[in-house]
PAROKOL-362424 format. One line per 8 residues: number of its first residue (from 1); for each residue x, y, z of N, C-alpha, C. Coordinates in Angstrom, 1 decimal. Layout:
NUM = X/Y/Z/X/Y/Z/X/Y/Z ~ ...
// end
This chain:
1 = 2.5/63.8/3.3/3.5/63.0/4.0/2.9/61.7/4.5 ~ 1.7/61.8/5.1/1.1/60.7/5.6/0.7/59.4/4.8 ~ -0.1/60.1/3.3/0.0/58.9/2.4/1.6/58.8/2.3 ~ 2.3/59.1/2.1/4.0/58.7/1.3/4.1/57.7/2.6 ~ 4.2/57.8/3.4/4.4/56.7/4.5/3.7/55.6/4.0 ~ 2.3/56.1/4.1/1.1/54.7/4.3/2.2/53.9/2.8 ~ 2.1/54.5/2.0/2.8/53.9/0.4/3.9/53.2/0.8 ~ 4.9/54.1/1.2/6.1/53.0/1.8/6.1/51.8/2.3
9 = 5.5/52.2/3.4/5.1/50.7/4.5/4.4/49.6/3.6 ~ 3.5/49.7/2.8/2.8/49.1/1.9/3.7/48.3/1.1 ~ 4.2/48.6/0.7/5.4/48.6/-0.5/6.5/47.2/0.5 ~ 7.0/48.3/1.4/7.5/47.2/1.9/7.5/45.8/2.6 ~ 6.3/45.5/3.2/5.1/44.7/3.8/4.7/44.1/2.0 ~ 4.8/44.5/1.4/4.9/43.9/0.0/6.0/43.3/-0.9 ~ 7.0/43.9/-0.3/8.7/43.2/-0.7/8.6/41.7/0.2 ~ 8.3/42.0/2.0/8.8/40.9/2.4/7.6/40.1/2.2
17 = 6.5/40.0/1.9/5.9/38.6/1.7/6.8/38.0/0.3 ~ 6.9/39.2/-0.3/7.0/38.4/-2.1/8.3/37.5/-2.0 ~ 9.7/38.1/-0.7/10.7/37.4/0.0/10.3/36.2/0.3 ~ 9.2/36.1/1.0/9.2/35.1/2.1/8.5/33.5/1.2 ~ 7.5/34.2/0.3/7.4/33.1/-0.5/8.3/32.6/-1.5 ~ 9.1/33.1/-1.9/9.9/33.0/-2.6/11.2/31.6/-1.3 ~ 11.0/32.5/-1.0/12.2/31.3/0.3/11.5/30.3/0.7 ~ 10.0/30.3/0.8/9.0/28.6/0.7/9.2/28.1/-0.1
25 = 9.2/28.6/-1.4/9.1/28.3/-2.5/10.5/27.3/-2.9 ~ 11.4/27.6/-2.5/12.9/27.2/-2.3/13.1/26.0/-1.7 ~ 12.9/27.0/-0.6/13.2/25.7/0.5/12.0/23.8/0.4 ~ 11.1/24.4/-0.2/9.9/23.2/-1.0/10.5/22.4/-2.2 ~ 11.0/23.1/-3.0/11.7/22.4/-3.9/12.8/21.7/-3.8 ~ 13.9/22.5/-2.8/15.0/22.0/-2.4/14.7/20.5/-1.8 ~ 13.4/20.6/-1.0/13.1/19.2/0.0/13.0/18.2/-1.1 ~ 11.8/18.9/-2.0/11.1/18.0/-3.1/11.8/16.6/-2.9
33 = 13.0/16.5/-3.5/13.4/15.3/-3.9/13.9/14.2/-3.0 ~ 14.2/15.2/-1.9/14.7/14.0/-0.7/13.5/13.8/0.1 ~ 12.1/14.2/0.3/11.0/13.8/0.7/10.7/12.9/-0.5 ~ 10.7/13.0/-1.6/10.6/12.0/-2.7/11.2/10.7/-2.3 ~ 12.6/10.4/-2.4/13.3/9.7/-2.1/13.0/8.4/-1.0 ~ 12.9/9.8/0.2/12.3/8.8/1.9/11.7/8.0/2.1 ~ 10.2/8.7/0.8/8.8/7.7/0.9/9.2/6.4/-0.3 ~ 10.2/6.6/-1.1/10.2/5.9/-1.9/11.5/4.4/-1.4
41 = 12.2/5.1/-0.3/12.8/3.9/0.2/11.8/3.3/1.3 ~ 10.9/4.0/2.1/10.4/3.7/2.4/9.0/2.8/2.2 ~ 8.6/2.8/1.1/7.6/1.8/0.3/8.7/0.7/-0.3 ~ 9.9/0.9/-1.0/10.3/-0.5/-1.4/11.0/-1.3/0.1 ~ 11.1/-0.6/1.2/11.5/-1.5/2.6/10.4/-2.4/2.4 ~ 9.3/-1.8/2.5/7.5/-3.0/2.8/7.7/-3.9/1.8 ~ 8.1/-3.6/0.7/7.9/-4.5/-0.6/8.6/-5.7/-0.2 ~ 10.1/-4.9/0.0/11.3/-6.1/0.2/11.1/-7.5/1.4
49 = 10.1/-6.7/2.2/9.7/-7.5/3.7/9.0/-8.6/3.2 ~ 7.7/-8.7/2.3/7.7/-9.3/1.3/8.1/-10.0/0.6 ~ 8.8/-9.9/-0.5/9.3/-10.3/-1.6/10.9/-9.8/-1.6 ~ 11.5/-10.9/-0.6/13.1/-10.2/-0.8/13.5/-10.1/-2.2 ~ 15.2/-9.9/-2.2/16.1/-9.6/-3.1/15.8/-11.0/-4.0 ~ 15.9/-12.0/-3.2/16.6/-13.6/-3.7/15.3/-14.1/-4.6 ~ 14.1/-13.5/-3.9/13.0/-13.7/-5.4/12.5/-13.1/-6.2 ~ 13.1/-12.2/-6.6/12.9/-11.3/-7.9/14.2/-10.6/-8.5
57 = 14.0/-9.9/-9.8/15.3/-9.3/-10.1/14.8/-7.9/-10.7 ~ 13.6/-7.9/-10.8/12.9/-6.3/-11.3/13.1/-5.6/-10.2 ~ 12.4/-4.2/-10.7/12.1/-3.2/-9.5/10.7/-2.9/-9.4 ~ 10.5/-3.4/-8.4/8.5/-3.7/-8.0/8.6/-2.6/-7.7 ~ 8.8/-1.3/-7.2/8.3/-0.2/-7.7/7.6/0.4/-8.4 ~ 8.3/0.3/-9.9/7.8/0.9/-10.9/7.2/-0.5/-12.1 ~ 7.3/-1.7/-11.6/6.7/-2.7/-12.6/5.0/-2.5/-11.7 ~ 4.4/-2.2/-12.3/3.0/-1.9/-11.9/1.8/-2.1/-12.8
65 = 0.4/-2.7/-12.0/-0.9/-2.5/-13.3/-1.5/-2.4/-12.4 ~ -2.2/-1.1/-13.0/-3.4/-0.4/-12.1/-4.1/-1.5/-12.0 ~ -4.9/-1.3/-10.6/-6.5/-2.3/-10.4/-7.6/-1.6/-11.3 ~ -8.5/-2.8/-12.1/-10.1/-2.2/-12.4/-10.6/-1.5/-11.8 ~ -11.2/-0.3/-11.7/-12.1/0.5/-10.7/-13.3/-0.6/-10.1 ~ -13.8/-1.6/-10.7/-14.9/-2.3/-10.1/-14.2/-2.8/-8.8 ~ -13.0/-3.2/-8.8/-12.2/-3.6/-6.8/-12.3/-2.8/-6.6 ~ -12.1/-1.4/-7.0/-11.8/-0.1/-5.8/-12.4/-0.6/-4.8
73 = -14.1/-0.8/-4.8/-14.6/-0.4/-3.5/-14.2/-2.0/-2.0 ~ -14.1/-2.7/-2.6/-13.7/-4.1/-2.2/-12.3/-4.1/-1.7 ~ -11.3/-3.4/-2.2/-10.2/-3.2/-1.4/-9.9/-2.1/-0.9 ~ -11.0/-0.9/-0.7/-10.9/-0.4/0.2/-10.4/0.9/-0.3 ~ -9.9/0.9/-1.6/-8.9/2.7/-2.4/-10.2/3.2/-3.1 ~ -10.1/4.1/-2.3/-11.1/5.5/-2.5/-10.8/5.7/-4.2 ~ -9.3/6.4/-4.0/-9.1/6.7/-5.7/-8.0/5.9/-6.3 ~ -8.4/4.7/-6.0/-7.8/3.5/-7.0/-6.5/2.8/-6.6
81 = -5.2/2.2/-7.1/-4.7/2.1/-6.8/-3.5/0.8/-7.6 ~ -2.3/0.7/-8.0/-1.6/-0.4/-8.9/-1.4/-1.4/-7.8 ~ -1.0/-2.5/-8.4/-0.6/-3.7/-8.2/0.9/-3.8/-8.3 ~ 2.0/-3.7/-7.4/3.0/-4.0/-7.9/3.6/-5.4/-8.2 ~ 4.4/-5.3/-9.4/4.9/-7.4/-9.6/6.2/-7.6/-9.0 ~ 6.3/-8.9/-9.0/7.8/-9.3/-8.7/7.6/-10.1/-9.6 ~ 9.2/-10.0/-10.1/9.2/-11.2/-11.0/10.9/-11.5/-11.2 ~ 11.1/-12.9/-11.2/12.0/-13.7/-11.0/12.6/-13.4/-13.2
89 = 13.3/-13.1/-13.5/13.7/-13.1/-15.0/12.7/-12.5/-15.6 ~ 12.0/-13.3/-16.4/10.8/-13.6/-17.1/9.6/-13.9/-16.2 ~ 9.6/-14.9/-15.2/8.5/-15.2/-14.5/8.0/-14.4/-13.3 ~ 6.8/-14.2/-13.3/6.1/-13.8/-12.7/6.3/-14.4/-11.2 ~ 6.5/-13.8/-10.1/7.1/-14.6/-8.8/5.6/-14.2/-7.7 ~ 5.1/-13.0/-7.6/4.1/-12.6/-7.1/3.5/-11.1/-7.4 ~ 2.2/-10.7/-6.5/1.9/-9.6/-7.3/1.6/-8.4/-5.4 ~ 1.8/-7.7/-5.1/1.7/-7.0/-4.0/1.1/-6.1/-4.1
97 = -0.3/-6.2/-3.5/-2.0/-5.7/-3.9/-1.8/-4.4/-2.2 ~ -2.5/-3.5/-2.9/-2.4/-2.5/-1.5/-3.9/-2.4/-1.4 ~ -4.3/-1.9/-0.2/-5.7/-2.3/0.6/-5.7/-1.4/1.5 ~ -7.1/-0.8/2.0/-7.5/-0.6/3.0/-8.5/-0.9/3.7 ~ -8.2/-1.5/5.0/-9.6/-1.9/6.3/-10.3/-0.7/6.6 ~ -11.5/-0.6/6.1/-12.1/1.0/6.8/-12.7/0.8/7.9 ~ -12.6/-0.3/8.6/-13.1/-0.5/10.1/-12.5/-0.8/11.0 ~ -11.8/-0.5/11.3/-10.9/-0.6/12.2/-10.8/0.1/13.6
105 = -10.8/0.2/14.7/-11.6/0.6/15.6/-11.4/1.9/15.5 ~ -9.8/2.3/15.3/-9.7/4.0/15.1/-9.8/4.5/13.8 ~ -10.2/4.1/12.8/-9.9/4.7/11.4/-9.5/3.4/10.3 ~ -9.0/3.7/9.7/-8.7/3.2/8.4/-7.2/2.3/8.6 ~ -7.2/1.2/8.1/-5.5/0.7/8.4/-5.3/0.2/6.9 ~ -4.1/0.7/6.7/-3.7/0.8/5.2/-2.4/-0.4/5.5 ~ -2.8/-1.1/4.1/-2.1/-2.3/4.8/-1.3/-2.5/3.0 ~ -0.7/-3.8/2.9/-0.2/-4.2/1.2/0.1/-6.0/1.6
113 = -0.8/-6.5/0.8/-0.5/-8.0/0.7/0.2/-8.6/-0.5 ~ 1.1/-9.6/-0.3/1.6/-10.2/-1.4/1.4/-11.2/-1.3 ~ 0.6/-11.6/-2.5/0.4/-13.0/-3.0/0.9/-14.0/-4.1 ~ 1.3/-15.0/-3.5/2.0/-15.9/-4.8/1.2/-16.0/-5.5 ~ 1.8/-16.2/-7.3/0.6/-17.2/-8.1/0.4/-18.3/-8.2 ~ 1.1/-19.1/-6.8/-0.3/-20.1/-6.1/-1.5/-19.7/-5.4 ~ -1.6/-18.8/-5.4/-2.6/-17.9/-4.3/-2.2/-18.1/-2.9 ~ -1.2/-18.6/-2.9/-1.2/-18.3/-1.1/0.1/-17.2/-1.1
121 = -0.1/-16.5/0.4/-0.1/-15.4/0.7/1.8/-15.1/1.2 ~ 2.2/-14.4/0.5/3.9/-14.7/0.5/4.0/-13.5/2.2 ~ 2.9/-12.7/2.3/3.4/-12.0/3.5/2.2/-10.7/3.5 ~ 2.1/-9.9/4.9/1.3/-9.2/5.2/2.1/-7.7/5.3 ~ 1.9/-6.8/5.4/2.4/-5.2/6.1/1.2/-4.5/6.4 ~ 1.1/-4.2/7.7/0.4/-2.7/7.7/1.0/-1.7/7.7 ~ 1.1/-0.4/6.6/1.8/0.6/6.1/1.1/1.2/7.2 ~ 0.1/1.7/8.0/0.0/3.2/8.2/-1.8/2.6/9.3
129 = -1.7/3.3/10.6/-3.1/3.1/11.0/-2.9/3.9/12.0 ~ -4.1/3.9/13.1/-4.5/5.2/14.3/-4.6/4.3/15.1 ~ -4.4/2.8/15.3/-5.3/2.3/16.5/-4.5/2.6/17.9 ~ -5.2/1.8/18.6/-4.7/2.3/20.1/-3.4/1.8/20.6 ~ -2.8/2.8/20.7/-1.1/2.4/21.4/-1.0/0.9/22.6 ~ -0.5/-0.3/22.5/-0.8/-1.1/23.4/-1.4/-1.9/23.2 ~ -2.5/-1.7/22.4/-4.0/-2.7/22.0/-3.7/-3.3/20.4 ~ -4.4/-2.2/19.7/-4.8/-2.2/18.0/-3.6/-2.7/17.4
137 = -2.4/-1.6/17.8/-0.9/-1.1/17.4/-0.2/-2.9/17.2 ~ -0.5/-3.6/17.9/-0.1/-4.9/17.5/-0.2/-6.0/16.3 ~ -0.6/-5.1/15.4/-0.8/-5.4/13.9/0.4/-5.1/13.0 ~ 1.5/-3.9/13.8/2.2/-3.5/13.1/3.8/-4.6/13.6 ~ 4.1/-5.6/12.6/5.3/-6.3/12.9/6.5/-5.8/14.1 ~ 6.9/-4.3/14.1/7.5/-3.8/15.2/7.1/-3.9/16.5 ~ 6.0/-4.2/17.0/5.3/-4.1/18.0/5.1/-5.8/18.1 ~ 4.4/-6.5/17.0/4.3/-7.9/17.4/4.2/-9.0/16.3
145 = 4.6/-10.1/16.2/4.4/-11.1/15.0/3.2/-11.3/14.6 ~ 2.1/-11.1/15.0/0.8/-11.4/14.7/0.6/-11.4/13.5 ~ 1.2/-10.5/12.5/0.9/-10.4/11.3/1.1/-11.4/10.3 ~ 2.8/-12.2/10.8/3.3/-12.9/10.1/2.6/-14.8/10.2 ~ 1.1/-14.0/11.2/0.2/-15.6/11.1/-0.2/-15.9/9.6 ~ 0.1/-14.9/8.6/-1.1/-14.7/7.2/0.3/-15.6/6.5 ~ 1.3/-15.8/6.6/2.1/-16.2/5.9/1.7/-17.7/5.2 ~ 1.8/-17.7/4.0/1.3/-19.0/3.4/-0.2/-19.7/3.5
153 = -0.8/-18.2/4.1/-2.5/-18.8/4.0/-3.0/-18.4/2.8 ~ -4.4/-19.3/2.5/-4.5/-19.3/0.9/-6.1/-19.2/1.2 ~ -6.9/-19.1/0.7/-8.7/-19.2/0.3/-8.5/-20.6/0.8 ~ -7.8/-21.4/0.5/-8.6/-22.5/0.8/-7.9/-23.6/2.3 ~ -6.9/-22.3/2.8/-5.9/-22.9/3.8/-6.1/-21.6/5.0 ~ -7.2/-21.4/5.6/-7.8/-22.2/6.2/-9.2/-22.0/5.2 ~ -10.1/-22.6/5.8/-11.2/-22.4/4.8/-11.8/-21.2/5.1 ~ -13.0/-20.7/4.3/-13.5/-19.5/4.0/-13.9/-19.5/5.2
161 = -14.8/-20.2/5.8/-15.7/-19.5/6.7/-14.7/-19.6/8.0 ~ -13.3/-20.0/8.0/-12.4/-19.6/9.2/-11.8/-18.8/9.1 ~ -12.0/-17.9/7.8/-11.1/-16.1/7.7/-11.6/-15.4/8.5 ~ -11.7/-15.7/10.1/-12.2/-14.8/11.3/-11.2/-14.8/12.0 ~ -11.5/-14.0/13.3/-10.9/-14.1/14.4/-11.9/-15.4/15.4 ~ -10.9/-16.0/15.9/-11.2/-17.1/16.7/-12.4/-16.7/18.0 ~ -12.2/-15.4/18.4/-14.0/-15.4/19.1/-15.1/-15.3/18.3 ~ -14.6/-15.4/16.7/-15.9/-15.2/15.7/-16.0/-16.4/15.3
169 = -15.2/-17.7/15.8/-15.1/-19.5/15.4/-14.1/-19.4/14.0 ~ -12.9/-18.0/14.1/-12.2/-18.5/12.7/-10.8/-18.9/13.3 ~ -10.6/-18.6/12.4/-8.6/-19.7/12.7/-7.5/-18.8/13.4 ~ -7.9/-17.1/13.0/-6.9/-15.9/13.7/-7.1/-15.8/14.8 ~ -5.8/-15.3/15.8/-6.4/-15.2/17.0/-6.1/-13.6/16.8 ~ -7.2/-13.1/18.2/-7.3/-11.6/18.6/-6.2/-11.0/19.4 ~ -6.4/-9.7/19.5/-5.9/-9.7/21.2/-6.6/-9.2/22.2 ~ -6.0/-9.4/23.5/-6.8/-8.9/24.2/-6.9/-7.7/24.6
177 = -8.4/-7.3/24.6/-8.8/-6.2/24.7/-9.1/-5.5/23.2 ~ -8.5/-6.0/22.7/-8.9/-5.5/21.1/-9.0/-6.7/20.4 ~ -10.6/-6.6/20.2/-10.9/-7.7/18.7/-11.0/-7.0/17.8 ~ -11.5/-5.7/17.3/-12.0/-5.0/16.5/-10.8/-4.9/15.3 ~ -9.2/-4.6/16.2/-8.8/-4.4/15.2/-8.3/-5.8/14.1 ~ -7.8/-6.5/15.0/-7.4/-7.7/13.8/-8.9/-8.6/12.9 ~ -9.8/-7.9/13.7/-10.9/-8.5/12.6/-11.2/-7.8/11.4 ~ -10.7/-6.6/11.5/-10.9/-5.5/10.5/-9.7/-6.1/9.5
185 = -8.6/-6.2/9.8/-7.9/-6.9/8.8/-7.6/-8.2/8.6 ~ -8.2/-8.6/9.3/-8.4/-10.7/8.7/-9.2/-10.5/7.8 ~ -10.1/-9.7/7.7/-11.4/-9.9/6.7/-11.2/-9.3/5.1 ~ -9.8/-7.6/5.7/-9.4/-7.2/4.4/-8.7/-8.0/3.8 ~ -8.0/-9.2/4.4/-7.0/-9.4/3.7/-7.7/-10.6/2.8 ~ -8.5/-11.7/3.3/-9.4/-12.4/2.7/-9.9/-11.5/1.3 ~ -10.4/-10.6/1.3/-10.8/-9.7/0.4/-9.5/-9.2/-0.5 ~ -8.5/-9.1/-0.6/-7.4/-9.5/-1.4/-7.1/-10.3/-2.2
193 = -7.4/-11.7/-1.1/-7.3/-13.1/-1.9/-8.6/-13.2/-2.8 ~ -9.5/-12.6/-2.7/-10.6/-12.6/-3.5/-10.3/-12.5/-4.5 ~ -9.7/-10.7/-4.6/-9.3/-9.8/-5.6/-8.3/-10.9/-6.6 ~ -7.6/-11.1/-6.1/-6.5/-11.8/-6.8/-7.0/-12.9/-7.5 ~ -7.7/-14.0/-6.7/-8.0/-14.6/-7.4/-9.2/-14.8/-8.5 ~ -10.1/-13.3/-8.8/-10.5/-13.0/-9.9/-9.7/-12.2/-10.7 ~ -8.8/-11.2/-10.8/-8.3/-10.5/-12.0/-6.8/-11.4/-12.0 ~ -6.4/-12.3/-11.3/-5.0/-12.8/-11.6/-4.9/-13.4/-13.4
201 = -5.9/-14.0/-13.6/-5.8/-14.0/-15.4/-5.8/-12.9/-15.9 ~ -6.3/-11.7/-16.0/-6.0/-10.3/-16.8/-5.1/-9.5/-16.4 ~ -4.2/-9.7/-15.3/-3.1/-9.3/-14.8/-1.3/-10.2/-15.7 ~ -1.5/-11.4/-15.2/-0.7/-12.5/-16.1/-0.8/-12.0/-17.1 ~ -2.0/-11.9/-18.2/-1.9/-11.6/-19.6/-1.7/-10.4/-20.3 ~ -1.9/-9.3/-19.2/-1.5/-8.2/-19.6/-0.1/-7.9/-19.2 ~ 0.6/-9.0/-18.5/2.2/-8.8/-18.2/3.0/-9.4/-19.4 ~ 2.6/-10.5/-19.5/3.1/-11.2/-20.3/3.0/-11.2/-21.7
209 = 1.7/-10.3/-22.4/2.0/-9.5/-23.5/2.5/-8.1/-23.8 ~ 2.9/-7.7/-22.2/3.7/-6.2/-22.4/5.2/-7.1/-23.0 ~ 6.0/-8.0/-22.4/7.3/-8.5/-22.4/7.8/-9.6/-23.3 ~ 6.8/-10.1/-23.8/7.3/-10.3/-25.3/8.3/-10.2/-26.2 ~ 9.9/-11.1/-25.7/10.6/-10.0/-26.8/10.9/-8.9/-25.9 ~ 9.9/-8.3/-25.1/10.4/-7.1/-24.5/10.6/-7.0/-22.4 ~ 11.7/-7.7/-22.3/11.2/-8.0/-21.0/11.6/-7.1/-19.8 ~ 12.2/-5.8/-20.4/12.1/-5.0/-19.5/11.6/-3.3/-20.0
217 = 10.4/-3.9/-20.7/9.4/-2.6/-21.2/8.5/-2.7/-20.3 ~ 8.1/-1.0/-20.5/7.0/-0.5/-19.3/5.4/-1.2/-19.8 ~ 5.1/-1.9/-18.8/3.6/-2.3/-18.4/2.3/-1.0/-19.3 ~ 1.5/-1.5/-20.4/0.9/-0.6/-20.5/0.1/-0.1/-19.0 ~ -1.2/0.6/-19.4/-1.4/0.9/-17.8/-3.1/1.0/-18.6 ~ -4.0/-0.2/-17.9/-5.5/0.5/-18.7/-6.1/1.6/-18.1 ~ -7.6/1.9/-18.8/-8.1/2.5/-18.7/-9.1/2.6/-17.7 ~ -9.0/2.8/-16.4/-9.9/2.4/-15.0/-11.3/3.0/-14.9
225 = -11.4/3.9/-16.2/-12.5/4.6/-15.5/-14.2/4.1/-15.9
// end
């Protein structure tokens, strides 16, 4: 009798996990698509903050070319990362490069720059950081304009050696109490305009021979490794 119990109980302690995963399992899939969704309205908001409606007519979403693995480490993506385009018809309007500052006083600040193909800078976002509530947190447009200082700066507007913060003798100003953080990203973002302005010809020519004739075919995608 005692095993037939122990069996039972077993058995059933075996029904309701197989239940319960099964109902994770559900209820995960059911989310699937509307957590899909969220993050994906939520990444084309940043884009649009950027690069409104009125200058482009693609969907920079999905118009993408992976970065070379040789930027990885220079902008900061561990495991890589695309480039999304905007583009006006046919033309190329800008390209919106994603980055991370790994110094930043609390951690990592994940940021996305868009840059004209004049090289100067159509706008800044920090997507995502830890810094200090009050202090750091002033990097994020909601909190303060500081960001929207990067607008229309280029490599050569201000000059190189003024991509600082102004206690460092550069052109940014800090805040108070926190230099660490906006120096962490004055310096990523400089490092962007870098990027840009070395692969911006292999990027152009690999857009502009995807669309040929074909102007709303998918971007091949190379080979990064």
């Amino acid at each position: 009798m005692l095993k037939q119990s122990i069996g039972f109980n077993s058995l059933v302690l075996a029904m309701f996990a197989l239940i319960t995963a099964l109902l994770l399992a559900g209820t995960h899939l059911g989310t699937r698509e509307q957590i899909e969704e969220s993050e994906r309205r939520a990444a084309e908001k940043a884009l649009l903050e950027i690069i409104p409606n009125s200058r482009h007519t693609n969907d920079m979403l999905t118009d993408t070319v992976s970065i070379p693995r040789q930027f990885w480490t220079r902008l900061g993506l561990i495991k890589g990362g695309k480039v999304n385009v905007a583009r006006k018809d046919s033309e190329i309007v800008a390209l919106i490069v994603p980055a991370i500052a790994p110094d930043g006083y609390s951690g990592d600040i994940s940021l996305i720059a868009g840059v004209n193909m004049d090289g100067t800078l159509a706008g800044v976002r920090v997507l995502s950081h830890t810094e200090t509530p009050g202090l750091g947190d002033k990097i994020n447009l909601k909190r303060s304009d500081w960001i929207l200082a990067f607008d229309g700066k280029s490599l050569t507007n201000p000059e190189l050696s003024e991509w600082q913060v102004k206690k460092d003798g550069g052109n940014f100003d800090q805040f108070t109490g926190a230099t660490i953080t906006p120096r962490a990203v004055v310096a990523q973002v400089k490092r962007v305009l870098e990027y840009f302005d070395e692969d911006r010809q292999r990027i152009t020519k690999l857009i502009k021979s995807a669309t040929v004739d074909k102007p709303h075919s998918k971007l091949p995608q190379e080979n990064t490794r």
